[in-house]
DOMAR-688578 format. One line per field, with one value per residue: residue in one letter; residue number from 1; x, y, z of N, C-alpha, C, CB in turn. Coordinates in nm, 3 decimals, padded with zeros to 5 digits, m for minus. Each point is the difference from the previous one (the first is absolute). Glycine has a CB too. Layout:
REM residues N
type c(a,...)
seq c(NUM,...)
n_u c(X,...)
n_v c(Y,...)
n_w c(Z,...)
ca_u c(X,...)
ca_v c(Y,...)
ca_w c(Z,...)
c_u c(X,...)
c_v c(Y,...)
c_w c(Z,...)
cb_u c(X,...)
cb_v c(Y,...)
cb_w c(Z,...)
END
This chain:
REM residues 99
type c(x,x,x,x,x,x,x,x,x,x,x,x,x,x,x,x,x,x,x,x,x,x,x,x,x,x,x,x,x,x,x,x,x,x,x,x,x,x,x,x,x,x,x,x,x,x,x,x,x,x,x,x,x,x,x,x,x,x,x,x,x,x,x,x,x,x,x,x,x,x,x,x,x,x,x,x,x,x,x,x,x,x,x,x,x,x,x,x,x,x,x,x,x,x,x,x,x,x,x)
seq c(1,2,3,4,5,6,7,8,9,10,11,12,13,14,15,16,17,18,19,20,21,22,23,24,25,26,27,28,29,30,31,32,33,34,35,36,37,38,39,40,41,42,43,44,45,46,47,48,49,50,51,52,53,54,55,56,57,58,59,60,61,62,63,64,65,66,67,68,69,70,71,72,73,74,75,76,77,78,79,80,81,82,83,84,85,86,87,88,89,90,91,92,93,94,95,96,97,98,99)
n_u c(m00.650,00.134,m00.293,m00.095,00.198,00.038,m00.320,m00.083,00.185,m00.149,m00.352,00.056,00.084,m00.331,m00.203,00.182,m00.037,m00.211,00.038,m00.094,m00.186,m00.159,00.285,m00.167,00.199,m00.133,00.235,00.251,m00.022,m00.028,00.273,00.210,m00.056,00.130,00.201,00.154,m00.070,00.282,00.205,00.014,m00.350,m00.155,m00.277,m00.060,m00.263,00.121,m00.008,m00.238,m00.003,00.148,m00.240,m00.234,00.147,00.092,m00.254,m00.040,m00.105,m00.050,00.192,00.032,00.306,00.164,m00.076,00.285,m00.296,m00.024,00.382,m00.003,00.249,00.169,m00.164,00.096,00.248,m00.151,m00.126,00.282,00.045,m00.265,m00.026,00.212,m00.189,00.209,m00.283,00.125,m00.112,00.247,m00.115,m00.019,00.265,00.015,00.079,00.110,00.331,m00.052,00.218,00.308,m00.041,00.117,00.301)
n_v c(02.147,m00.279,m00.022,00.134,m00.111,m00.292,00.109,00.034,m00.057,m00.153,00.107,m00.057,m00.355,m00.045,00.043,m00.257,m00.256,m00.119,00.047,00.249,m00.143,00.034,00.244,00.170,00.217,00.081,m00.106,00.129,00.334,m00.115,m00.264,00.263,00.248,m00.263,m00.078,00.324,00.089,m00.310,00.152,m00.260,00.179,m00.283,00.076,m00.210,00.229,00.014,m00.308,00.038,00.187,m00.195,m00.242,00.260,00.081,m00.338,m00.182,00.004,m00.199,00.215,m00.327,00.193,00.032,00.238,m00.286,00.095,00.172,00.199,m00.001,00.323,00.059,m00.151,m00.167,m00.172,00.069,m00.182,m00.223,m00.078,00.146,00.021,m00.387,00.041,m00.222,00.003,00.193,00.072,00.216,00.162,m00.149,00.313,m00.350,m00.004,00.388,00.178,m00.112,00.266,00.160,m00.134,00.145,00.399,m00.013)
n_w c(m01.781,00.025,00.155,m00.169,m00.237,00.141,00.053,m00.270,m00.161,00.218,m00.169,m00.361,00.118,00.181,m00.278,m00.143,00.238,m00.222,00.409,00.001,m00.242,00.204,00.080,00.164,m00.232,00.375,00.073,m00.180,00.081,00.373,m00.060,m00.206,00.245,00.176,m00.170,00.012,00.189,00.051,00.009,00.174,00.058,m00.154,00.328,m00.037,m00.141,m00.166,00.013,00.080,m00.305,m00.214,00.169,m00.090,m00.312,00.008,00.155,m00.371,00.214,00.311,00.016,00.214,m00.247,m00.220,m00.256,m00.049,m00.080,00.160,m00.041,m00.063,00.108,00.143,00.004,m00.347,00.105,00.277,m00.223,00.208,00.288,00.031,m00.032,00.312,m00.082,m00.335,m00.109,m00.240,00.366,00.076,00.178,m00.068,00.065,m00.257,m00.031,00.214,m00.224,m00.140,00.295,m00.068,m00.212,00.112,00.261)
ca_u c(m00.054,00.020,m00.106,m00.169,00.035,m00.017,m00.136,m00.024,00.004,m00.025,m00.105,m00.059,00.033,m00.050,m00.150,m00.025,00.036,m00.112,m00.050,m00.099,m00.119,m00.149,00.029,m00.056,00.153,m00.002,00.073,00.127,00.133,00.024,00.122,00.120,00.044,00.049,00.120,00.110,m00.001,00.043,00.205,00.046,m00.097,m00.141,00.019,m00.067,m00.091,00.006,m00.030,m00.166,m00.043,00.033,m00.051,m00.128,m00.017,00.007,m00.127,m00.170,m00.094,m00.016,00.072,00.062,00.104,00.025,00.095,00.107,m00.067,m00.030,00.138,00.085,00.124,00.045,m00.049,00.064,00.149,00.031,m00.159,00.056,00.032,m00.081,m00.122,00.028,m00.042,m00.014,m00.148,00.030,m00.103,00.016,m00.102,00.066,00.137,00.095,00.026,00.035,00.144,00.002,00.030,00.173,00.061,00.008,00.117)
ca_v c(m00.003,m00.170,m00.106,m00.019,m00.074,m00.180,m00.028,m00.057,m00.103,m00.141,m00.016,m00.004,m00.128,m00.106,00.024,m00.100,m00.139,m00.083,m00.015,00.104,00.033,00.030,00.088,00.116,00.054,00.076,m00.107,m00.020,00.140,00.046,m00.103,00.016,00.126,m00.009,m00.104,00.072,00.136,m00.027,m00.009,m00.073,00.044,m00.062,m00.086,m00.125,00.068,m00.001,m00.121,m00.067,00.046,m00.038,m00.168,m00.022,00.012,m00.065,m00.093,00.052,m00.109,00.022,m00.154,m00.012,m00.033,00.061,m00.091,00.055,00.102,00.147,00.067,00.057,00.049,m00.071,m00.124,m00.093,m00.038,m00.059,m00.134,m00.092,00.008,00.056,m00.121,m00.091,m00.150,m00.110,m00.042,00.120,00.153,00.115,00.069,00.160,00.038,m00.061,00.093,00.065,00.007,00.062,00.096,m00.070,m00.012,00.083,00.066)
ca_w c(m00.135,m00.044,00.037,m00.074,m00.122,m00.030,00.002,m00.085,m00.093,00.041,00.036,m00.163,m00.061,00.080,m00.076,m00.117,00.028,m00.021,00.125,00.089,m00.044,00.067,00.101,00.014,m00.072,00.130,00.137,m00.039,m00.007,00.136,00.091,m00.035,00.089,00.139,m00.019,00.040,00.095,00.180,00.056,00.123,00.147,m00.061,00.108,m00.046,m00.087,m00.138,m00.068,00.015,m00.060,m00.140,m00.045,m00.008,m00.170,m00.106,00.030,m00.117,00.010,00.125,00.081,00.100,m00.006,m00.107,m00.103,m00.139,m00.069,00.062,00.019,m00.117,00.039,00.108,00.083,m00.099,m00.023,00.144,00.069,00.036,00.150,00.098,00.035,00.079,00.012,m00.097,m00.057,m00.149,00.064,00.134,00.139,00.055,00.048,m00.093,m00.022,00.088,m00.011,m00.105,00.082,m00.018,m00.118,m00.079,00.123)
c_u c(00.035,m00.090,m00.095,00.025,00.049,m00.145,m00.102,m00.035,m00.052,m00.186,m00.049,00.055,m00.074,m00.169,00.019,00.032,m00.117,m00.005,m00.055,m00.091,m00.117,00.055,m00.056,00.119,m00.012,00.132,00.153,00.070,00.013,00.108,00.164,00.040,00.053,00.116,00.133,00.078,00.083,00.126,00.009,m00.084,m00.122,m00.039,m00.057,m00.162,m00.008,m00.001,m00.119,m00.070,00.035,m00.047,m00.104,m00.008,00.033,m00.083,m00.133,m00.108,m00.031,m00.031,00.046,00.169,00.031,00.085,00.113,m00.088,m00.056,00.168,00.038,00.063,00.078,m00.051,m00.051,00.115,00.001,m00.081,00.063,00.066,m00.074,m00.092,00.056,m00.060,m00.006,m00.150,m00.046,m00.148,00.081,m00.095,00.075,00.114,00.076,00.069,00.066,00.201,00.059,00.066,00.183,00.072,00.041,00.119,00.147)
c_v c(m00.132,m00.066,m00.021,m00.015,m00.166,m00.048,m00.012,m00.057,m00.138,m00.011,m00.017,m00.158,m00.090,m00.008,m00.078,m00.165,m00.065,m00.062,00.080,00.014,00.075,00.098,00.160,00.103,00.106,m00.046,00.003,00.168,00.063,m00.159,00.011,00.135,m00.053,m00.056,00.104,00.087,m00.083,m00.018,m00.049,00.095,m00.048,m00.099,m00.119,00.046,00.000,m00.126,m00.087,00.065,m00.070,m00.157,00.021,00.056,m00.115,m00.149,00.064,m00.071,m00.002,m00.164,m00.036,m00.058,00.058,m00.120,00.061,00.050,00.149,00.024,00.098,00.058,m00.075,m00.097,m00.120,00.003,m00.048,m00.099,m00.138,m00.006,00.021,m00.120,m00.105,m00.134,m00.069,m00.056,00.044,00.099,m00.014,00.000,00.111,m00.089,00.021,00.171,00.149,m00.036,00.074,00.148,m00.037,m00.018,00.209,00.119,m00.043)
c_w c(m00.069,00.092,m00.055,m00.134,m00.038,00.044,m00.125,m00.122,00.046,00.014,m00.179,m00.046,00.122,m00.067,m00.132,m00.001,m00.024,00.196,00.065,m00.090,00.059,00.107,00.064,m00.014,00.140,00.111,m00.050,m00.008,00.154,00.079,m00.061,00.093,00.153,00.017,m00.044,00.045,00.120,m00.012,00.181,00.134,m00.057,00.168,m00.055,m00.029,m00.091,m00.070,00.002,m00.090,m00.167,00.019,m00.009,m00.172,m00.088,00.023,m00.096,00.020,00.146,00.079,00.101,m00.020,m00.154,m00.122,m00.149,m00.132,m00.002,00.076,m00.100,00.086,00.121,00.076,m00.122,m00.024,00.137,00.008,00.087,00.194,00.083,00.004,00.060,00.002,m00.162,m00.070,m00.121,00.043,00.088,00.029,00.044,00.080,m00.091,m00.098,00.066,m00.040,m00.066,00.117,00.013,m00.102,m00.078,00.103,m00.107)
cb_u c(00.018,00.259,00.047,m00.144,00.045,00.268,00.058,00.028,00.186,00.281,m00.004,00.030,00.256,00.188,m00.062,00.049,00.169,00.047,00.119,00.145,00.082,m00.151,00.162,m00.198,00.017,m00.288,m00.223,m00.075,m00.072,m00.300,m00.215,m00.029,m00.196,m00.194,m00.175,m00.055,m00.270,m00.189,00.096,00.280,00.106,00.076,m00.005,00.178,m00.003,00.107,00.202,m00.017,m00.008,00.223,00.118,m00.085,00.060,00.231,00.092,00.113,00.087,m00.091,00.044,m00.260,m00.020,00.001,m00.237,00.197,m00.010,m00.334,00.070,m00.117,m00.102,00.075,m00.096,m00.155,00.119,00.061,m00.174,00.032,00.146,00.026,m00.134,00.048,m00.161,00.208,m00.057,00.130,m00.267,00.136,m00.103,m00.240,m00.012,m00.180,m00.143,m00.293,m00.011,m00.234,m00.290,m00.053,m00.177,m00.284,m00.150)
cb_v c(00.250,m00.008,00.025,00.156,00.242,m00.058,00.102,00.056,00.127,m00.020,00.136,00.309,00.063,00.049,00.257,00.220,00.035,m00.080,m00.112,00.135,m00.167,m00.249,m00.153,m00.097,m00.012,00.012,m00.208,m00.259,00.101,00.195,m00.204,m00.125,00.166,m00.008,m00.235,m00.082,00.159,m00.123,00.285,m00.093,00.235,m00.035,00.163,m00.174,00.085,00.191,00.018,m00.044,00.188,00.185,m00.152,00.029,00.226,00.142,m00.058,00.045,m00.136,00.280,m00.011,m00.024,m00.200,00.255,m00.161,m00.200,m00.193,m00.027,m00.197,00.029,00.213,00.160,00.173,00.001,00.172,00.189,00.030,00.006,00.053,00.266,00.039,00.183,00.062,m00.054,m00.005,m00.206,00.025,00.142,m00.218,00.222,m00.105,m00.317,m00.158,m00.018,m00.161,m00.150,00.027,m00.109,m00.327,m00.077,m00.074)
cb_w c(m00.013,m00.069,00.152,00.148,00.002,00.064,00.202,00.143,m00.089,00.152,00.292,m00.077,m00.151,00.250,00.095,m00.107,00.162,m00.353,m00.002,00.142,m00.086,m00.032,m00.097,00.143,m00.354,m00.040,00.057,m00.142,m00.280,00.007,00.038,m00.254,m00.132,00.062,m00.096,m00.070,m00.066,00.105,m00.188,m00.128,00.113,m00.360,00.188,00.155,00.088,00.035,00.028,00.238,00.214,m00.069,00.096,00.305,00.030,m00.058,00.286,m00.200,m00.201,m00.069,m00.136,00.097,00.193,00.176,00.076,00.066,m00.012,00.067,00.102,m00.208,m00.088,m00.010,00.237,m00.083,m00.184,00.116,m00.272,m00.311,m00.049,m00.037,m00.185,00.095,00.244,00.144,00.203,m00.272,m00.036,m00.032,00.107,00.047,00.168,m00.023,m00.101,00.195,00.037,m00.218,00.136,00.135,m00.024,m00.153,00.321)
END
């Protein structure tokens, strides 16, 4: 029940960010649910799943603007190459991070 209640809170304060605006709120409240459904048995699916919800502009890469929760508090570690975007690998670290 605490999960789905930070969900969403994190999904209502994200609706009022002038950056999500055009976002699709659908996508964002099903990527916050997934986001805080995974744990150290999560697979790699699921993160493929959650990079396809927060890829909004469908770029093939996730930027600090479509990032949220944990994987904006992690943007920095998980972008291994220094491009300020994730690629599903790059994201997938989100898994090492949650052992």
């Amino acid at each position: 029940m605490k999960k789905i209640v930070l969900s969403l809170a994190l999904a209502s304060s994200l609706f009022s960010c002038n950056s999500v605006k055009n976002l699709n709120t659908s996508n964002v409240s099903q990527a916050a649910t997934l986001l805080s459904s995974l744990s150290s048995n999560s697979t790699v699916q699921q993160i493929s799943t959650l990079f396809n919800l927060l890829d909004t502009n469908n770029d093939e890469a996730i930027s600090s603007t479509e990032a949220i929760g944990s994987v904006a508090e992690n943007f920095n570690v998980l972008d291994t190459d220094s491009s300020s975007s994730l690629n599903l690998t790059e994201l997938t670290g989100l898994l090492d991070l949650l052992k």
